[in-house]
C-alpha positions in Angstrom: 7.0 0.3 -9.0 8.2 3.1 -6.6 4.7 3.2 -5.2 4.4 -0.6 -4.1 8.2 -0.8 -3.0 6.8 2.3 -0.2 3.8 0.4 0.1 5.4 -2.8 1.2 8.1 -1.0 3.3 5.1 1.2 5.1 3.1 -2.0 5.8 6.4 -3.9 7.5 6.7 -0.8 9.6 3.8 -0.5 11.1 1.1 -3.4 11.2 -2.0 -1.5 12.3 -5.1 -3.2 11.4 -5.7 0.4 10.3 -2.7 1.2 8.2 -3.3 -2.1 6.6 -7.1 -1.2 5.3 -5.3 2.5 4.3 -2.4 0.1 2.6 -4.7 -1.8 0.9 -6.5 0.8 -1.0 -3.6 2.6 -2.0 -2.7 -0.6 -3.8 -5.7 -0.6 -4.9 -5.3 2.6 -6.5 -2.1 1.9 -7.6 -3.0 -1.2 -9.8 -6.0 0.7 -10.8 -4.0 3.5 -12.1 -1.2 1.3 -13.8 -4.3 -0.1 -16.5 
């Protein structure tokens, strides 16, 4: 849960079109690793 609070607070910050493909596969990851 820690992860995707970060996540959501990093993506707010800064709204790269960049940071947002990074964002997206960390939450990728994240979900992946929660199953």
């Amino acid at each position: 849960m820690e992860a995707k609070s970060q996540t959501a607070a990093r993506t707010s910050t800064t709204q790269t079109p960049e940071n947002l493909a990074t964002e997206e596969v960390v939450i990728a990851v994240d979900v992946d690793d929660e199953e």
